[in-house]
N, C-alpha and C positions, 0 to 999 in steps of 0.2 A: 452780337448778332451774327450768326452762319449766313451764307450767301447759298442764294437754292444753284445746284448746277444741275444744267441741262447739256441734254445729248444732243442739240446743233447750237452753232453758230453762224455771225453771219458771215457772209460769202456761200455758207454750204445751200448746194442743190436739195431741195425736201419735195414731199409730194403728200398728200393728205390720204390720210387713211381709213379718215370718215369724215361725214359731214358733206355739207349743198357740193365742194369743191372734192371730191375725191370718186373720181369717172377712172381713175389709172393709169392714164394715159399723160394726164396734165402735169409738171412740171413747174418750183418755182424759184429763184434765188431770192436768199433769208436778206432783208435789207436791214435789220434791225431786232435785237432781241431784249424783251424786259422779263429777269430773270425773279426779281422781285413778284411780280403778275403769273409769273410760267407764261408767257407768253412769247410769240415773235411775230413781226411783218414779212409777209411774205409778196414775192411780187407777183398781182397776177391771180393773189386768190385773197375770197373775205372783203368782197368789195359792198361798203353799204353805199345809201344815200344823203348827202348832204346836203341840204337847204340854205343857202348863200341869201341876206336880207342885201336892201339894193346898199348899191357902195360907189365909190368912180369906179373902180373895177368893172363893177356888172352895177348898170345904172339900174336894169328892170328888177335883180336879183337871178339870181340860176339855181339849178338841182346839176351837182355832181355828182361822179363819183366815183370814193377814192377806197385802199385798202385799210382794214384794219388789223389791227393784230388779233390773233387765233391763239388758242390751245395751244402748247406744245406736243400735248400730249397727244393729240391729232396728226401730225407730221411725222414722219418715217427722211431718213436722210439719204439718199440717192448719192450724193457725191460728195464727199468731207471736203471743204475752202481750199484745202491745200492740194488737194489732185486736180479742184477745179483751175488754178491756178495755171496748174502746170499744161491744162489742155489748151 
């Protein structure tokens, strides 16, 4: 079985280059990448909604909401891990 390889990693700075999240301006670091899906988490963008059933946590139940992973193929990389590092 081949492993798909993708043009980011996490650490690297990316920005979306289509879709609800890509205005051009916005900015995100990769927190996670599943290269098996093509996909990655990015911070900050691809946020849906989460319906929480009650628990001790949240006695009434809640709506969060958190990010999900995106396309890769949607992300353009703004700064490689390793330069980010070094700023």
């Amino acid at each position: 079985m081949s492993r798909n390889k993708m043009h980011i990693r996490r650490g690297d700075i990316v920005k979306a280059i289509s879709g609800e999240d890509a205005d051009g301006k916005k900015t995100g670091k990769v927190l996670r990448v599943y290269p098996a899906q093509n996909r990655a988490l990015v911070e900050g963008f691809n946020f849906v909604t989460k319906h929480l059933r009650k628990s001790q946590d949240h006695p009434n139940g809640a709506i969060v909401q958190r990010e999900a992973p995106m396309a890769a193929s949607k992300l353009k990389v703004v700064t490689p891990a390793k330069k980010a590092e070094k700023d």
